[in-house]
N, C-alpha and C positions, 0 to 999 in steps of 0.2 A: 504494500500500500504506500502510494508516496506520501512524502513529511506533510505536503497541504491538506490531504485528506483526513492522516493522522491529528492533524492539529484542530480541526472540522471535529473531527470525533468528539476531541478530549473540550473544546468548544458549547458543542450540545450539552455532551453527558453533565459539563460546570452549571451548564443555565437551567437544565432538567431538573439538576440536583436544588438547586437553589431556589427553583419554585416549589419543590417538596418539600425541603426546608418553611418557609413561607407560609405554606401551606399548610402545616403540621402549628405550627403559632398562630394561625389564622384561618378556619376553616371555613370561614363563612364571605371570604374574601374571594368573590366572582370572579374579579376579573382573572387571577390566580390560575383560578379552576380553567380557566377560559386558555390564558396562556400556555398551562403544560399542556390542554388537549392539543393545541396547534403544536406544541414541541412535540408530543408524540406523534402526530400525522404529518412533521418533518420528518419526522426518524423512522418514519413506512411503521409502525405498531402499532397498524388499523383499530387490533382488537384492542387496544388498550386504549386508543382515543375514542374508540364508540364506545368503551365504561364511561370514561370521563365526561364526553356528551352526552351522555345520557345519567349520568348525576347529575349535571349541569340542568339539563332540564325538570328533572323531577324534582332540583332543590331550590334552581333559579327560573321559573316556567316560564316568566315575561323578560330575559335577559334576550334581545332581540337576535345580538350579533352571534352568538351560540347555534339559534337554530339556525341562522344563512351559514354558517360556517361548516358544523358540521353536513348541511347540504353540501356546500360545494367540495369540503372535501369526500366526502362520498361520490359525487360525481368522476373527482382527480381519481381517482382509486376502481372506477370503471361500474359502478352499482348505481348504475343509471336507475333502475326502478323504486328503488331507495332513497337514492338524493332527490327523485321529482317529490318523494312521499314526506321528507322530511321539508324539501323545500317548500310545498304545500302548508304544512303545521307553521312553520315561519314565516308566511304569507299571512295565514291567521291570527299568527301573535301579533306583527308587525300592526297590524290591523286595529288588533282589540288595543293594544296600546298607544297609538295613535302617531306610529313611525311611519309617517307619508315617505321621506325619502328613502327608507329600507324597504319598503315595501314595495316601490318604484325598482329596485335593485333587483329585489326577488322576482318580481311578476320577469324581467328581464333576464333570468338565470334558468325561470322555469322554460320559459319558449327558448332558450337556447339549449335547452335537454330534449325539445319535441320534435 
């Protein structure tokens, strides 16, 4: 593996760590929650960012940027029937809580999955 890739690794694994740290003093800190599930679905550990998204949801249910997120990474990741089903619920949150411009985003992610 060359040095830049190695240095990449040890990179993630520091800011991974450091949100679990974080995380562990602070459990109820969203955005938290929010950042490692993205550090995980940089690091390809699907199954691990769809736990975290899905705490995220069940714990944060109107944190908007969660649901388009874990959409679109579901899409990145190729579970296209998944990401329109999640991106859909995200279109609804986005809704109920009154995120005209996420919502604008999502309607715009959806037709580009159809």
């Amino acid at each position: 593996m060359p040095i830049e890739d190695s240095i990449k690794v040890v990179q993630d694994m520091s800011r991974r760590a450091a949100l679990e740290k974080m995380l562990a003093e602070d459990p109820q800190d969203v955005f938290l929650h929010y950042a490692l599930a993205n550090e995980l679905v940089k690091a390809g550990e699907h199954a691990a960012a769809w736990d975290r998204f899905a705490l995220l949801h069940r714990d944060f249910p109107d944190y908007v940027p969660a649901w388009f997120r874990h959409a679109q990474a579901l899409g990145e990741a190729g579970e296209t029937d998944e990401a329109r089903t999640v991106g859909q619920q995200a279109l609804v949150v986005a809704e109920r809580v009154g995120d005209m411009h996420a919502a604008g985003e999502i309607r715009g992610f959806l037709e580009m999955l159809s």
